[in-house]
N, C-alpha and C positions, 0 to 999 in steps of 0.2 A: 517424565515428571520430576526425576534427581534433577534433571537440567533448570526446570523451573525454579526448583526450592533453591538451588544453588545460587541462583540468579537474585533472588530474593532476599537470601542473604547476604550476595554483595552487596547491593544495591542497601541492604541495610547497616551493613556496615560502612558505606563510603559516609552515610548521611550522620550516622555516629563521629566519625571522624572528620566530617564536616561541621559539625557542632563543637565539639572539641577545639577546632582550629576558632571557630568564632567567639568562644569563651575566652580562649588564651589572647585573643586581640583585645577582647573588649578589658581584661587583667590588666592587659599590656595599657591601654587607653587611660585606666586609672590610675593606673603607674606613673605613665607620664605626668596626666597632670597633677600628682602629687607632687615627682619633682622638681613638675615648674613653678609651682605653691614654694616648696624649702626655697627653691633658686630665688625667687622674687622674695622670701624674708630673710634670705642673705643678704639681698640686694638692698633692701630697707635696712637693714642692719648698719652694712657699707656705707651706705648715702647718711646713718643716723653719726657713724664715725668719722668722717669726712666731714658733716655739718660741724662736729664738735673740735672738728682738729681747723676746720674755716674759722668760727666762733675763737679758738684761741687763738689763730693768727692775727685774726681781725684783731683784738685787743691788744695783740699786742703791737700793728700797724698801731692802733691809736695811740696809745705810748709812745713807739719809737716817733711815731708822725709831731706830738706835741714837743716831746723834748725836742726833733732835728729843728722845727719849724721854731722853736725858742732859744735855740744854742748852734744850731749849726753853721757852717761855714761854707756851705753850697745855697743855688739858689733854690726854688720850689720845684722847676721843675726838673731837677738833680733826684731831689727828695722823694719825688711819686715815681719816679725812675728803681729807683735805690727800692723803694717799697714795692711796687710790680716787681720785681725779681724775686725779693725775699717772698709776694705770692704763687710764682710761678713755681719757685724752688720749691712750694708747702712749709715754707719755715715759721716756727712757732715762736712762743715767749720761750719756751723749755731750747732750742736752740743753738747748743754752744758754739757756733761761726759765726752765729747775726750777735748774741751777747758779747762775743770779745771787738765788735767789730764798733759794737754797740759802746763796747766801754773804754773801747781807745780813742773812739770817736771823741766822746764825753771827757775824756781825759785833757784832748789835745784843746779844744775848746778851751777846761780852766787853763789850762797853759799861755793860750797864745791869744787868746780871744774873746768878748763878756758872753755869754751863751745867750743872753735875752737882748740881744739886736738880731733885725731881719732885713736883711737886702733881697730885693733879685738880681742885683750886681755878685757874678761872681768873686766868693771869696777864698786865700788861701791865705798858707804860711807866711809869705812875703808880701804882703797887701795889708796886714793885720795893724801893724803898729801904725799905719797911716788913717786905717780904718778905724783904730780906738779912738784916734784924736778926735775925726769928724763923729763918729759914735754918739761923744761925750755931751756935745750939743743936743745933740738930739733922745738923748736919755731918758727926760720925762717924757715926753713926746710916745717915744716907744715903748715905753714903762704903762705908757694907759692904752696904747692899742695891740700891747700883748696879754695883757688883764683883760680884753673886750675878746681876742683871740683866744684865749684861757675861758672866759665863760662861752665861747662859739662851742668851742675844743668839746668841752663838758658837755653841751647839751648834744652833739653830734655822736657823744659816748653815750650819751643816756638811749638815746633811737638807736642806735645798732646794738646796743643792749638790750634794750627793748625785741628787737627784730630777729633777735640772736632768741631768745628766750621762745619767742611763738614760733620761728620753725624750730627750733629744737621741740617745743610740746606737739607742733606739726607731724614731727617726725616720731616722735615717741606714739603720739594714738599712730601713726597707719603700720607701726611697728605691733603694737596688741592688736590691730585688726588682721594684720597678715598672720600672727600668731595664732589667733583665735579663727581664723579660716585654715590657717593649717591643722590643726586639732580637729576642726568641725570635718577636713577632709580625708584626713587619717581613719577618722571613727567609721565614714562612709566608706573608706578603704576593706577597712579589715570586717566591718559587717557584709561589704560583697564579697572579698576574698573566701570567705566563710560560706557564702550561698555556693561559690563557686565552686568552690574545693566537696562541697557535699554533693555538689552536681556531680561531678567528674566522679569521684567514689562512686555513685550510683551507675555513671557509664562505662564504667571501669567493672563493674559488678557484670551489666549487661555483656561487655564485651567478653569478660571471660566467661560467661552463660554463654553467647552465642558461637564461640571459638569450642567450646566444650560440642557444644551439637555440629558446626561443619567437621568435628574431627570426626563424630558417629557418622555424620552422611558421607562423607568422605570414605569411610571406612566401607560403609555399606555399597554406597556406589562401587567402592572396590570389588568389592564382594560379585554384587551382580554383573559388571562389565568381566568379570575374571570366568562367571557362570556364563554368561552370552557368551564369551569368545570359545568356550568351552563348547557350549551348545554349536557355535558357528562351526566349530571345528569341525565336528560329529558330524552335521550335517552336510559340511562338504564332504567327508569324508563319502559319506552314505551319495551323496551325487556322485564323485570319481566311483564308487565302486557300484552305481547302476549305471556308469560312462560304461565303465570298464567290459562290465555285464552286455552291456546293450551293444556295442562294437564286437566281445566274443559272441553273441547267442545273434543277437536280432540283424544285423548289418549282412550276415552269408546268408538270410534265409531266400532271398531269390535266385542264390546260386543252387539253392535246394529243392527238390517239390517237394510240393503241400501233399499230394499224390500222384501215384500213378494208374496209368491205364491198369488193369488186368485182365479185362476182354473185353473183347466191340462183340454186338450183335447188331451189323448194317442192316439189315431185314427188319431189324422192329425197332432201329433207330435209336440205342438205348447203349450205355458201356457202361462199365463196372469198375471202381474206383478201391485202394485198399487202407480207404478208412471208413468208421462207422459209427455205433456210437460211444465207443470208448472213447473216442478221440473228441466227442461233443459238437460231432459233425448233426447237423440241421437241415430236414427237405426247404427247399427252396433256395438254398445257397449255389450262387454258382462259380464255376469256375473259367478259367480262359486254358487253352491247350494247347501246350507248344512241343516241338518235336525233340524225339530222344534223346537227349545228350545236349540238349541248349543251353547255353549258359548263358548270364547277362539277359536275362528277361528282362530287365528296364528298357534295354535297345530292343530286343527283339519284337517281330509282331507274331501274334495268338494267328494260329491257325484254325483255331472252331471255339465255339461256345459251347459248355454244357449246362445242367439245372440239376441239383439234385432233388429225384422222386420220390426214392425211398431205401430207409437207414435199415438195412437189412438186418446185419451184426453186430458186432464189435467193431469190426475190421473188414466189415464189407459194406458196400452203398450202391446203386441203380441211380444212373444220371440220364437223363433224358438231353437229344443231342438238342439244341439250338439253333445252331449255326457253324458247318462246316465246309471242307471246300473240296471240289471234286477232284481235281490235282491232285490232292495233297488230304487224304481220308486218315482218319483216327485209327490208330493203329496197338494194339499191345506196348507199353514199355514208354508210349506217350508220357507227357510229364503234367501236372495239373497245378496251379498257379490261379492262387486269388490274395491281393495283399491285406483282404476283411478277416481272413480266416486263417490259423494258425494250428496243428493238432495238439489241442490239450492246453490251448492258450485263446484269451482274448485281447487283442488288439486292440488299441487306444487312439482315437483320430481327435483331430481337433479339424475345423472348417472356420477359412476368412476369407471374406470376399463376397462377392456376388457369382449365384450358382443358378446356372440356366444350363438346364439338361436335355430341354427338348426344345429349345433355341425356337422356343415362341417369345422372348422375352421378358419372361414370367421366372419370378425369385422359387425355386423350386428346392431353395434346402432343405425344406421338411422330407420332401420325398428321398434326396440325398444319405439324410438320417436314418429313413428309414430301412433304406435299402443296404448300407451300412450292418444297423442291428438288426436285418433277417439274415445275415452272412455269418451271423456270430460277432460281428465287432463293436465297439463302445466309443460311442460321441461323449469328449469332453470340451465343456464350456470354453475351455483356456487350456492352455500350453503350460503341462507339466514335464516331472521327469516318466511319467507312467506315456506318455505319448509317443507313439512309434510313428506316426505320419501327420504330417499340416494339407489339408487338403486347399489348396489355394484357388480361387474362383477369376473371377476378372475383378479389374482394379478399377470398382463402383460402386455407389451407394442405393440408395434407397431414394434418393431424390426423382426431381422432374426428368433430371438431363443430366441421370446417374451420375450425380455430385453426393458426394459423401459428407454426411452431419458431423458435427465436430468429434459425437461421442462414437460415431460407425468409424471417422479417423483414425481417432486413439486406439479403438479396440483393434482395427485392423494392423497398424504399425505396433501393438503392443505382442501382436500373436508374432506377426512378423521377427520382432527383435528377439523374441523368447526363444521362438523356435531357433537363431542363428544360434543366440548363448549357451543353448541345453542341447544344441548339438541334433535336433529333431529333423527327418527327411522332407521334404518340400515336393506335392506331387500334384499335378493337374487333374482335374477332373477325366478328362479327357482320359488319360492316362490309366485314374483309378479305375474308369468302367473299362477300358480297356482288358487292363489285367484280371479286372473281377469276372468277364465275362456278361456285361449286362449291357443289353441297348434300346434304346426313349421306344417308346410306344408308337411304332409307326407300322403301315402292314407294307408286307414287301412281302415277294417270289425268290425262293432263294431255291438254286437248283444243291438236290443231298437229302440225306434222310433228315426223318427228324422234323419237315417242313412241307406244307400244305399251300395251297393258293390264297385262300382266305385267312392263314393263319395269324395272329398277333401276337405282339412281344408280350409275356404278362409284367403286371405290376410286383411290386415286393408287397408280400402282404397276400398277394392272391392263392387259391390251392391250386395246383400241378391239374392240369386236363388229363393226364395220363398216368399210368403207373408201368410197374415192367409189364404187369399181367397182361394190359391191353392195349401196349402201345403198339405190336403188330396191328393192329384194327383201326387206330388212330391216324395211323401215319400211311403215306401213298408210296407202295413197294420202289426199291427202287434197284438198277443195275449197274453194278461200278461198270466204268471205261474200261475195255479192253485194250491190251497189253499190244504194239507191235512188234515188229522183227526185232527193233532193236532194243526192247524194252521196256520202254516209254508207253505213257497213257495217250 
């Protein structure tokens, strides 16, 4: 659940900080065009000083243009020459190269020449005094079509006067209108900048609110991941040291008996075991019985079956024989072996698989179970450290055509894998009734004490048809094989 909340509050914080990022754009967005607003009333500024420095060139083109075109000594189109430059250059009345150029001009004129005759015959210094002569003639002549050019002159000053005057008022309004849009967008400025800045304090608040608690969850998370590892610890610990346990106590216990013989009585079918009920030994449990000094009973096979009839003592018990073999008869100092039973202990099974016991193919684990807990041992659901054996069945389900459901799968690979991890023994059916001494319910002749013609195997669960008292009477006498010359039965 730490992972959750944790989750939560990144996820609350990116969108924090994605807000943030969208504010300072949208800052940035007024920003700009704020200073494309200044840029553009610079720029009207610019165009309104350029207009006014045009406006004085202009006039004073019109000047220089009437006096050259009344006095000068080039032709006309010398003169709009001579004046495209002085606009190219930006040259004004204010000027001082166009005025001295202005006043030598006008200089050289009254010198050499009347200033109010116009040719378009070029004219210079050395042309002049030929030029006054013919001039002279023609004096009044040009005296009234420079008075007609003189009022042209005028009225062409009065329109670019005119023309000069409305853009310059052109330029003056879009000048207070980009002024008065700058002002209007200033004000929209700093009234967002103001939402803005109050936002951000407020998410700034939140963020240090929120940084304040991932420190506590953080801390606390600490806290519990420090206890879980702690706990985790412990409890491996506590697993190595029921490994440990389980490898010294439980892993030798087939190299050990459960019990031994202490006497046969062949005649009435019956031997005597040297546990009882101190040890929490139980009529009906039985055992399998292998010879003196056998070791490795997982390999080995059980020479007889017995039953226990009756818990005599402490440390004594009456077993009734089952199934023995003539060859090879139960003898004192015999070894007794059941892996259900333990003195002073119970046993932990777990069962996976499909269990057919009496190979009708019929699911017979309950009977498994219970034949199990008449032995003194304890069926667990699942595969713990407390389990000393996995009883494993055939590899089937419960299906048509013993195909396994997905959840008889899992449950079976889940006992499977448990038991590899935890280290648990893996042992066949076959096997465990082997070892326990117990077999399906079928009648059979079996030559040996202990067994009748019509006799049956009982169930777990069922009470003992005999006891010590009256198993001579129960049982059909019988007489071991005699011994020949050279020993042997």
């Amino acid at each position: 659940m730490a992972s959750r909340e944790n989750q939560g509050l990144h996820i609350a914080l990116i969108l924090l900080i994605m807000l943030t990022v969208v504010l300072c754009v949208i800052s940035y967005v007024f920003y700009s065009a704020s200073e494309r607003r200044r840029g553009e009333a610079e720029d009207a500024r610019n165009q309104l000083t350029q207009a006014q420095k045009d406006l004085a060139t202009a006039n004073f083109k019109v000047q220089t243009l009437t006096y050259m075109v009344n006095g000068g000594s080039k032709t006309m189109a010398q003169i709009e020459a001579d004046l495209a430059n002085i606009t190219s250059a930006g040259g004004s009345a204010d000027d001082p190269v166009t005025l001295q150029i202005v006043k030598n001009f006008k200089d050289n004129m009254l010198l050499y020449g009347a200033p109010d005759q116009e040719s378009e015959v070029a004219r210079n210094y050395e042309s002049l005094p030929s030029f006054l002569l013919a001039r002279v003639r023609d004096l009044n002549q040009q005296l009234a079509d420079l008075r007609r050019n003189e009022n042209a002159l005028n009225t062409q000053k009065a329109q670019l006067e005119q023309t000069a005057a409305e853009r310059s008022q052109k330029f003056e309004d879009a000048a207070n209108q980009a002024r008065a849009d700058l002002d209007a967008e200033r004000q929209k400025f700093q009234s967002d900048l103001g939402e803005v800045r109050k936002q951000m304090e407020g998410i700034a608040a939140q963020v240090a609110e929120k940084d304040n608690r991932i420190v506590e969850l953080t801390e606390q998370m600490t806290q519990q991941q420090e206890a879980a590892s702690k706990k985790i610890a412990d409890m491996e610990k506590v697993i190595l040291d029921i490994k440990v346990q389980r490898q010294q106590e439980e892993k030798p216990s087939f190299e050990m008996p459960d019990a031994i013989v202490t006497s046969v009585n062949q005649k009435a079918g019956v031997v005597y075991l040297n546990v009882g009920s101190a040890d929490n030994l139980k009529p009906q449990q039985t055992f399998s019985i292998f010879n003196k000094g056998t070791t490795a009973v997982m390999q080995a096979t059980p020479k007889a079956r017995i039953e226990v009839a009756q818990v005599v003592s402490d440390h004594v018990s009456v077993c009734r024989i089952l199934e023995d073999q003539v060859a090879n008869i139960i003898v004192p100092g015999d070894l007794a072996f059941t892996p259900a039973w333990s003195p002073g202990q119970q046993i932990h099974f777990a069962i996976a698989g499909f269990i057919d016991l009496t190979n009708d193919g019929k699911n017979d684990l309950e009977l498994l179970k219970n034949l199990i807990k008449v032995n003194g041992g304890v069926v667990d659901d699942e595969v713990t450290v407390q389990t000393r054996y996995l009883i494993q069945g055939t590899d089937k389900g419960s299906g048509p055509d013993g195909t396994f459901s997905d959840a008889e799968r899992s449950a079976f690979n889940a006992m499977i894998t448990a038991a590899t991890e935890i280290g648990v023994d893996r042992m066949s059916t076959d096997k465990l009734l082997s070892l326990m001494g117990w077999k399906a319910d079928v009648k059979s002749v079996v030559l040996g004490s202990g067994t009748v013609a019509d006799a049956t195997a009982e169930q777990p669960g069922q009470a003992p048809t005999t006891d010590a008292a009256s198993a001579g009477a129960e049982f059909r006498k019988r007489t071991p094989p005699a011994r020949g010359e050279d020993g042997a039965f």
